[in-house]
Structures are given as C-alpha cells and as structure tokens.
BAPALUM-73478 format. One record per residue (C-alpha): residue number from 1; residue in one letter; chain; x, y, z. Coordinates in Angstrom, 2 decimals, m for minus. Layout:
N
+-----+---------+--------+---------+---------+---------+
: num : residuo : cadena :    east :   north :      up :
+-----+---------+--------+---------+---------+---------+
: NUM :       A :      A :       X :       Y :       Z :
...
+-----+---------+--------+---------+---------+---------+
% end
This chain:
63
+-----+---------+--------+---------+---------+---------+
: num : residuo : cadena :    east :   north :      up :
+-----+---------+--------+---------+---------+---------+
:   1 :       X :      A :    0.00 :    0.00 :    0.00 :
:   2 :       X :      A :    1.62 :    3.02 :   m0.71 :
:   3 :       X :      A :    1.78 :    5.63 :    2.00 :
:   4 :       X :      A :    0.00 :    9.21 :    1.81 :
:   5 :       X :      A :    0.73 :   12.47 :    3.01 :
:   6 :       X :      A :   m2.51 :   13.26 :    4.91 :
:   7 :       X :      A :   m0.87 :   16.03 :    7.30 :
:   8 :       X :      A :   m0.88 :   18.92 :    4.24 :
:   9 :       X :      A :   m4.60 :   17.77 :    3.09 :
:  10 :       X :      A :   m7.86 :   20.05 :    4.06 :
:  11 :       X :      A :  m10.21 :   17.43 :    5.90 :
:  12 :       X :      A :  m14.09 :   18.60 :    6.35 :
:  13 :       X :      A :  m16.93 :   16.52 :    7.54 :
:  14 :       X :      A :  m20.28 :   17.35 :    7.27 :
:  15 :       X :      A :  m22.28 :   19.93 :    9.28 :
:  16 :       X :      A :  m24.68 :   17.48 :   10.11 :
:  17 :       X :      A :  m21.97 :   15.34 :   12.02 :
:  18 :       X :      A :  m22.39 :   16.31 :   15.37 :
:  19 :       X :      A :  m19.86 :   13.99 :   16.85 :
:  20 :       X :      A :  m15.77 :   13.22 :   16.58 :
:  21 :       X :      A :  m17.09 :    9.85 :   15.03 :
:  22 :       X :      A :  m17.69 :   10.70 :   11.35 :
:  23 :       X :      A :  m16.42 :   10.69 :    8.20 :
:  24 :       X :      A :  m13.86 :   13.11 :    6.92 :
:  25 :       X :      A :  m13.36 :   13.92 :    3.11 :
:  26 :       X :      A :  m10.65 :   15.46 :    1.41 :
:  27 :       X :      A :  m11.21 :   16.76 :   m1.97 :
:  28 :       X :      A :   m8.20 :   17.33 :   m4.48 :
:  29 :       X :      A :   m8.01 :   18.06 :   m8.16 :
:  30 :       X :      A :   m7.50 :   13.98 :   m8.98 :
:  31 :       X :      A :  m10.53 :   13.05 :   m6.55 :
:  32 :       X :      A :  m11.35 :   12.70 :   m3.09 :
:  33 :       X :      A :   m9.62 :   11.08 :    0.35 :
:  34 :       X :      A :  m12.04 :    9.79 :    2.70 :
:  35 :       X :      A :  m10.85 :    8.85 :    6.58 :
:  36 :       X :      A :  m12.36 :    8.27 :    9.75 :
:  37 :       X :      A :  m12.37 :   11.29 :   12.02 :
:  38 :       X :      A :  m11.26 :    8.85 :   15.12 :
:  39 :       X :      A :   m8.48 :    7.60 :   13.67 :
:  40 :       X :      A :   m6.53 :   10.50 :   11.66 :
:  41 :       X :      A :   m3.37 :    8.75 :   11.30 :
:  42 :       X :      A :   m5.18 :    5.86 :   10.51 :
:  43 :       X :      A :   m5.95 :    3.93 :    6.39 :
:  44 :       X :      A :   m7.20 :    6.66 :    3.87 :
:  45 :       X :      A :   m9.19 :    5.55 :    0.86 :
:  46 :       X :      A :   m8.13 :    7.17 :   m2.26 :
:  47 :       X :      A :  m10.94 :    7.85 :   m5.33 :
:  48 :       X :      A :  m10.26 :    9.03 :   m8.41 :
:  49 :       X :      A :  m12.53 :   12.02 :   m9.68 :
:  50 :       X :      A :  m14.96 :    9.40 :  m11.72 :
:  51 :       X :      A :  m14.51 :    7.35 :   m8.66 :
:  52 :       X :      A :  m15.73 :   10.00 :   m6.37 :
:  53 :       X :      A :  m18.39 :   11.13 :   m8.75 :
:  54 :       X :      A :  m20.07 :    7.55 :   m8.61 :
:  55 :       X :      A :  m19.90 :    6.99 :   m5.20 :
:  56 :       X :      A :  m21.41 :   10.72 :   m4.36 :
:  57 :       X :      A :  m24.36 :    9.61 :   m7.39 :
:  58 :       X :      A :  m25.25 :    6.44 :   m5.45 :
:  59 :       X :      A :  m25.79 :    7.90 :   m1.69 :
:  60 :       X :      A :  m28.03 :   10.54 :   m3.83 :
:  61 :       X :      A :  m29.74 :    7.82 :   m5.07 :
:  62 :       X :      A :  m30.91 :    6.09 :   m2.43 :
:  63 :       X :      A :  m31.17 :    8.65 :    0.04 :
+-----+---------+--------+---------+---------+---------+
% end
C-alpha cells in the first residue's frame, strides 16, 4: 500500500456530524480522500474524480 501524506490535506466533515465519530473527506483536483475522524493517522481511501463522482451519485440515489 503506498503511503500518503494526509498532514498537508484540508479534511471537512459534514455539518450534520455532530460527533468526533464521522467521516472526513478530502477533496483534491485527482478526486477525493475519505478517513475516519477517530483515527486520523489511521488507512485513507483514495478515489479518483470518476470514482468519487459515482460513489457521491449512489448515496443521492438512495437517500
């Protein structure tokens, strides 16, 4: 796995989450890093733009 700079990386979560346990999303030019918020130094999953762009479609989709 190769290792990713996440200290340099703008991390939001949404302003619904209303607790340290949530989802935190970085978005970048080539996509979007997603991490847990409890774990910051912990795995990040990497999307490509397209990637990102499906995954966002789907949530809408069955929200």
């Amino acid at each position: 796995m190769a290792s990713v700079d996440v200290v340099h990386v703008a991390w939001q979560r949404s302003t619904r989450c209303d607790t340290s346990s949530c989802v935190e999303v970085a978005r970048e030019s080539s996509g979007a890093r997603v991490r847990n918020s409890t774990d910051p130094a912990g795995p990040v999953l990497i999307f490509s733009t397209e990637a990102w762009r499906a995954l966002v479609e789907e949530i809408h989709r069955f929200r």
